[in-house]
C-alpha positions as CSV (number, residue, x, y, z in Angstrom):
1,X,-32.7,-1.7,51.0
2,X,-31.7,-1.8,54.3
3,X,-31.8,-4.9,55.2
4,X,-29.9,-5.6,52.3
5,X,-27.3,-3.4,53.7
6,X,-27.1,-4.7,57.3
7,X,-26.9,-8.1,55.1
8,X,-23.9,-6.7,53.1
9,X,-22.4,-5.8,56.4
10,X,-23.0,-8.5,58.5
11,X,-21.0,-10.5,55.6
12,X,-18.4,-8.5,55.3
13,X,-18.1,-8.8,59.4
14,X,-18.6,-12.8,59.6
15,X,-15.9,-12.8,56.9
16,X,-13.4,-10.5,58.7
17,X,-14.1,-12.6,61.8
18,X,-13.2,-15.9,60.3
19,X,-10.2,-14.5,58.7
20,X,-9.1,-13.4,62.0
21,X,-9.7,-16.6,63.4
22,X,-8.2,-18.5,60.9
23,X,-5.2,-16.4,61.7
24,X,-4.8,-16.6,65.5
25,X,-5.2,-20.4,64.6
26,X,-2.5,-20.6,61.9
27,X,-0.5,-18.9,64.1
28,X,-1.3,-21.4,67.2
29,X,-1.1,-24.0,65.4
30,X,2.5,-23.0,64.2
31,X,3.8,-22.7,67.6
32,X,2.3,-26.0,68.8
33,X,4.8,-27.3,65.7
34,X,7.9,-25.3,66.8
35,X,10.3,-26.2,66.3
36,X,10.6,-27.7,63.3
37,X,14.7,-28.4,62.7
38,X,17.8,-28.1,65.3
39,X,17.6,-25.0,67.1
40,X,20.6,-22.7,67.7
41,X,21.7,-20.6,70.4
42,X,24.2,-18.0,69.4
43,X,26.3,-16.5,71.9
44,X,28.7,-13.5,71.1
45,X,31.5,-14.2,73.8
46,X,34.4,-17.1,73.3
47,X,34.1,-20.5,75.0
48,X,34.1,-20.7,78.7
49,X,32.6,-17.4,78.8
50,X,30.6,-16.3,81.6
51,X,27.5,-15.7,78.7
52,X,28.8,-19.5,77.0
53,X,28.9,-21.0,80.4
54,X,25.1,-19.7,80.6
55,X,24.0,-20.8,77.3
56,X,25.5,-24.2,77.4
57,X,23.8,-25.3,80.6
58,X,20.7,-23.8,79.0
59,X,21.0,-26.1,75.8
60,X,20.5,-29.4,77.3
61,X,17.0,-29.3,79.5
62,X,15.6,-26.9,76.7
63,X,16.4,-29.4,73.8
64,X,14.5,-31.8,75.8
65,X,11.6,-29.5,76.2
66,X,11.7,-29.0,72.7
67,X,12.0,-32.1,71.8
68,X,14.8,-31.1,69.2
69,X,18.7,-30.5,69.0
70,X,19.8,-27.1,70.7
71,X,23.2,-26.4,69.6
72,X,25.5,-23.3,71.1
73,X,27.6,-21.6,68.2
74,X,30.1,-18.8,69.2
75,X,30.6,-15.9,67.0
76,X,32.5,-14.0,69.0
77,X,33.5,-10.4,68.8
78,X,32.5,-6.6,68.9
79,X,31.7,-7.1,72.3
80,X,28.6,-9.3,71.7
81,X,27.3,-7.3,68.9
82,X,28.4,-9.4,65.7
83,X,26.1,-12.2,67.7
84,X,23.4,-9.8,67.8
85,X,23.3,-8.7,64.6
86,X,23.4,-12.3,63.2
87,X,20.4,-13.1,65.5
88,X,18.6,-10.0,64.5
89,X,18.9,-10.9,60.9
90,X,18.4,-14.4,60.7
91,X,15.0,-15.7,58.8
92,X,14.9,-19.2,59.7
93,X,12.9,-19.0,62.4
94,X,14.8,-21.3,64.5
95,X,18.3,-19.1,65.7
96,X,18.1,-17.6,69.1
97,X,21.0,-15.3,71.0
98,X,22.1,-15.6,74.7
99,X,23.3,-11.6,75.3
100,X,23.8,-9.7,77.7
101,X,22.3,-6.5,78.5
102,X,24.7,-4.2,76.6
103,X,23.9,-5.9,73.2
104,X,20.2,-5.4,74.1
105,X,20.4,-2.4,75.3
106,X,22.8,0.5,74.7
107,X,24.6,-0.9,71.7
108,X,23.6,1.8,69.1
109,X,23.7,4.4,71.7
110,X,27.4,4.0,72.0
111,X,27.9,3.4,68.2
112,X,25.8,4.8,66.1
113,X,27.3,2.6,63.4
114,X,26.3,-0.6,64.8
115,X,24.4,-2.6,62.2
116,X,21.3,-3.6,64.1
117,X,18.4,-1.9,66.6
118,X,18.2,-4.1,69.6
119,X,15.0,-2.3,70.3
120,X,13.5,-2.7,66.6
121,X,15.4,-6.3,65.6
122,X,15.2,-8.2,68.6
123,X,12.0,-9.9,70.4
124,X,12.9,-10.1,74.3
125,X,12.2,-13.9,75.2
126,X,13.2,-13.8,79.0
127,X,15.8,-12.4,81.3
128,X,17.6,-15.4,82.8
129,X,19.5,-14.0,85.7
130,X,21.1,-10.8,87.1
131,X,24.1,-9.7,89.3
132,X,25.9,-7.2,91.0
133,X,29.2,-5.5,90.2
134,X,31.9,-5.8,93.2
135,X,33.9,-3.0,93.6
136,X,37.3,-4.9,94.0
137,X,40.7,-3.8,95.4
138,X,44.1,-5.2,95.5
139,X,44.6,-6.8,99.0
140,X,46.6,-4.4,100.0
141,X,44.7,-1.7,99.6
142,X,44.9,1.1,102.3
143,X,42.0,1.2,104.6
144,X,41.3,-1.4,107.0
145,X,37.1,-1.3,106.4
146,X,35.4,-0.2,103.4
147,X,34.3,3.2,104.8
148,X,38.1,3.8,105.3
149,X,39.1,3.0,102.0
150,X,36.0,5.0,100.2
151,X,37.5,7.9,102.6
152,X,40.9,7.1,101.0
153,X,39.8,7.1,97.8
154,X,37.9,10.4,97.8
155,X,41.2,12.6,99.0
156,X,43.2,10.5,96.5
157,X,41.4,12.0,93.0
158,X,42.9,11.2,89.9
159,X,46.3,9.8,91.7
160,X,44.4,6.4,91.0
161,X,43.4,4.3,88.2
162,X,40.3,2.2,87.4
163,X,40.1,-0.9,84.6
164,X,37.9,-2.1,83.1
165,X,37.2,-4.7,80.3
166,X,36.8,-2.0,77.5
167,X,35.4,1.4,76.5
168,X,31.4,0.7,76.6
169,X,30.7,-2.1,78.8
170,X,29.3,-2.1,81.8
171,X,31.9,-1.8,83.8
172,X,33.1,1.0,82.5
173,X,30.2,2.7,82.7
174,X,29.7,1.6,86.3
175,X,32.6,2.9,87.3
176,X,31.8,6.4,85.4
177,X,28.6,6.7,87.5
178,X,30.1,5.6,90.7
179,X,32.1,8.3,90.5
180,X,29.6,10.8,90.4
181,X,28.0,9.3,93.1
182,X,31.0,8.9,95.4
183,X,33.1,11.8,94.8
184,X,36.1,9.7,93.4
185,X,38.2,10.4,90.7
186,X,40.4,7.8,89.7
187,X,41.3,7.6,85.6
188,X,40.3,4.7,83.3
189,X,42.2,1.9,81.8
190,X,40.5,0.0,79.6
191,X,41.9,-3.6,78.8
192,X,40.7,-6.7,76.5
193,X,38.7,-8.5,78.9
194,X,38.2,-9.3,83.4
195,X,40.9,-11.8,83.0
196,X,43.2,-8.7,82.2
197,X,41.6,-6.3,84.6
198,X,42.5,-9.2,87.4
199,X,45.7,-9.5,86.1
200,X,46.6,-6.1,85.9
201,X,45.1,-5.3,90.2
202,X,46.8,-8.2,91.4
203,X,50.2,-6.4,89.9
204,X,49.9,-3.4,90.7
205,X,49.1,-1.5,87.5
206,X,45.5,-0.3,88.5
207,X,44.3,0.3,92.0
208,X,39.9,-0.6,91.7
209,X,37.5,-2.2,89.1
210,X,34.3,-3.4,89.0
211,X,34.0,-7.0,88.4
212,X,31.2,-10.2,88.0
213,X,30.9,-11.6,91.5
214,X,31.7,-14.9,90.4
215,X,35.1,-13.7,89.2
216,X,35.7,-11.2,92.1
217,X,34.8,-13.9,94.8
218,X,37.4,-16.3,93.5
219,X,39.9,-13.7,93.8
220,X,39.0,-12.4,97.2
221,X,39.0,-16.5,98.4
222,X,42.2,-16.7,97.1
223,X,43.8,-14.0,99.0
224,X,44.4,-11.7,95.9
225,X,41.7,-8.9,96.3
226,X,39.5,-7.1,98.9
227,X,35.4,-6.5,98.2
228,X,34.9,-2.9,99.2
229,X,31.2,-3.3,97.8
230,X,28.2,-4.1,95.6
231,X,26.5,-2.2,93.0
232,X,22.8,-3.8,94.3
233,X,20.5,-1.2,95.9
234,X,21.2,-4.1,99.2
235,X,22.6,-7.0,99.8
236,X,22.8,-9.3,96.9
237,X,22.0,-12.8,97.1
238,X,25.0,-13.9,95.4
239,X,27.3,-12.1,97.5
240,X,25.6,-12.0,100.3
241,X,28.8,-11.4,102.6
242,X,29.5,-8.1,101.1
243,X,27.8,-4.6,102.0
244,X,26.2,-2.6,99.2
245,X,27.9,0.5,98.3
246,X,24.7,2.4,100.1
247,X,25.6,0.5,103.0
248,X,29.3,2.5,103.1
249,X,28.0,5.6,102.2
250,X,27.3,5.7,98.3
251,X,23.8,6.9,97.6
252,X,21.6,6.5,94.8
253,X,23.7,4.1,93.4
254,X,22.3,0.9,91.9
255,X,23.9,-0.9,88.6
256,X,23.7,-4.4,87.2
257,X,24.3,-7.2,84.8
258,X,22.0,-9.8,83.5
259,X,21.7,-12.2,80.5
260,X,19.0,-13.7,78.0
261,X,17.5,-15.3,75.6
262,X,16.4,-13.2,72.7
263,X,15.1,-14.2,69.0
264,X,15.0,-12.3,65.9
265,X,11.8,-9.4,65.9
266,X,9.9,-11.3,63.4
267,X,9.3,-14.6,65.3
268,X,5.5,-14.7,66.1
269,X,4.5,-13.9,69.3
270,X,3.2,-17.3,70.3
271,X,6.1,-18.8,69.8
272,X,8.0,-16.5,71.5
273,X,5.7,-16.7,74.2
274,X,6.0,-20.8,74.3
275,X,9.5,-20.3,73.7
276,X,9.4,-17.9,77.5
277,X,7.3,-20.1,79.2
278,X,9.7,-23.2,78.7
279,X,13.2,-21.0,79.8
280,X,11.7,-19.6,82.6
281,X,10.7,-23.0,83.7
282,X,13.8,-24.4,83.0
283,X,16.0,-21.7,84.8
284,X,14.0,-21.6,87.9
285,X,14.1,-25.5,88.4
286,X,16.6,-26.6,91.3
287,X,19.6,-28.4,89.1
288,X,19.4,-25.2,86.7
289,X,18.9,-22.5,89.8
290,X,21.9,-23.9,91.6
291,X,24.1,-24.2,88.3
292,X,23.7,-20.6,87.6
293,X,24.1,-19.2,91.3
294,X,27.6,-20.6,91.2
295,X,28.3,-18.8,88.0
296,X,27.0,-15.9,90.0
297,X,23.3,-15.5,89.0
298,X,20.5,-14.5,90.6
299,X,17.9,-16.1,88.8
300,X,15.1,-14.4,87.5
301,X,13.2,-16.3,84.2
302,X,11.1,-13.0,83.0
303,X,8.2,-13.4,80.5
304,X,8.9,-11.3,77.2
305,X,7.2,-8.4,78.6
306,X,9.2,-8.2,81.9
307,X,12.6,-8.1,79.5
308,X,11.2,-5.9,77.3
309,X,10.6,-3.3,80.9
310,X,14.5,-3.9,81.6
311,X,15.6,-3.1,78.0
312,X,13.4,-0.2,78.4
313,X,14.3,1.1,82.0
314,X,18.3,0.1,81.3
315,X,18.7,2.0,78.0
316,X,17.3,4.9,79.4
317,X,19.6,4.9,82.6
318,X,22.8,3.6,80.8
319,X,22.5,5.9,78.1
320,X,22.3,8.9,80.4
321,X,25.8,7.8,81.5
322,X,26.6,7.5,77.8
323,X,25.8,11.0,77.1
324,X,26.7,12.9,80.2
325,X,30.1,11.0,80.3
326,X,30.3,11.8,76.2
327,X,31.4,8.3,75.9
328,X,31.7,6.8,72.4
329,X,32.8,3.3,70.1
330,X,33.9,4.2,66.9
């Protein structure tokens, strides 16, 4: 009897084994065929984008790493989050999404009402770069050093106005936090996008914003605004010419932005995990490094695991602002 037992057993485990097996090779084999049909990469922001820039310099070297079409298609709107949701619910294996860390982050926290989970319906694939925030004047700002203005700034409290490029994003919630952290109290403006915010310092109408360094650089070439600071713990690569905040004075303080490539929760892990190993290698190489750096990346090319840690560490941060600042998107 009992070696008819162990018998029984061992059986039942050989056949659990090969099942398993089987498994882990279906799902290998699978990835070694992905993909299968043109891949594409949805991006929620309109052409000429800072997150379209990204994703159509992406497109080409990872088409040929695929060995298939990769095609960019913009569905813009809701900040980002209608090109979420349409990557979180998409079944055909083959759509990705190039987002940036709001949709994968703090999306729901703001709006309870938003349709998807970015940390239930999305798989992290990698983080692709990161940035900064410059805190940018008008030129003539008062204060001839950045101390001086911060100084200004602090005995000026709600006499001045911030913008930013909407309730929610990051610079908006940048700003909120800074001002804890720096004893300033100047009142929000929100506008459609950092074209407007620009606009809108270089006239006159608000007096400080936090902007992408790309787009803040250009303007402070040009003759149009002053960088006070960074929002890096130190110096960042991509602006290397201007102080952190810490640097003036402003402790504790440490905020930025990134974008990446994300798939829909359900794509297997292998694939995602190909799918990782091929952007990481593709953002890291020279003619890809130096094409991002001068959109105003500092590139990165996470596995899934390291974006996932961001998500994680971001949400939690970002979402304090969220709820101590009672901001809300209805």
């Amino acid at each position: 009897m009992k070696i008819n037992m162990l018998t029984h057993f061992s059986r039942r485990f050989i056949r659990h084994a090969v099942c398993a097996s089987l498994a882990v090779g279906m799902t290998a084999s699978w990835a070694a065929d992905w993909p299968s049909q043109t891949v594409r990469l949805v991006v929620g922001f309109p052409a000429g984008s800072s997150p379209d820039l990204t994703a159509r310099a992406l497109a080409e070297p990872l088409s040929k790493a695929l060995g298939q079409n990769v095609i960019v298609e913009n569905k813009v709107g809701a900040g980002g989050n209608i090109a979420a949701d349409f990557v979180a619910k998409s079944t055909d294996g083959h759509t990705l999404g190039l987002m940036i860390n709001g949709n994968m982050t703090i999306a729901r926290i703001l709006n309870p009402k938003v349709p998807y989970d970015p940390l239930q319906d999305l798989a992290p694939i990698s983080l692709i770069g990161k940035a900064p925030l410059v805190l940018s004047v008008p030129t003539n700002a008062p204060g001839q050093t950045a101390a001086d203005w911060l100084a200004y700034a602090q005995k000026s409290g709600n006499q001045l106005s911030y913008a930013s490029p909407g309730v929610g994003t990051v610079g908006h919630l940048g700003m909120e936090l800074l001002k804890s952290k720096a004893g300033i109290a100047p009142v929000h403006v929100p506008y459609p996008g950092n074209a407007q915010v620009i606009t809108a310092m270089i006239g006159g109408d608000v007096q400080l914003a936090l902007l992408p360094p790309a787009m803040a650089t250009a303007q402070v070439r040009g003759g149009k605004l002053r960088a006070i600071g960074t929002t890096s713990a130190s110096r960042s690569a991509v602006v290397s010419d201007v102080p952190s905040l810490s640097e003036i004075g402003v402790k504790d303080y440490q905020l930025e932005i990134w974008n990446a490539v994300a798939a829909p929760a359900a794509m297997p892990k292998a694939v995602a995990q190909k799918l990782s190993a091929m952007v990481s290698e593709i953002v890291r190489s020279p003619e890809m490094r130096t094409r991002l750096v001068q959109q105003g990346w500092e590139v990165v090319g996470s596995s899934p695991e390291g974006l996932r840690n961001r998500i994680e560490a971001d949400t939690q941060a970002l979402g304090n602002i969220i709820r101590s600042q009672k901001i809300e998107l209805n």
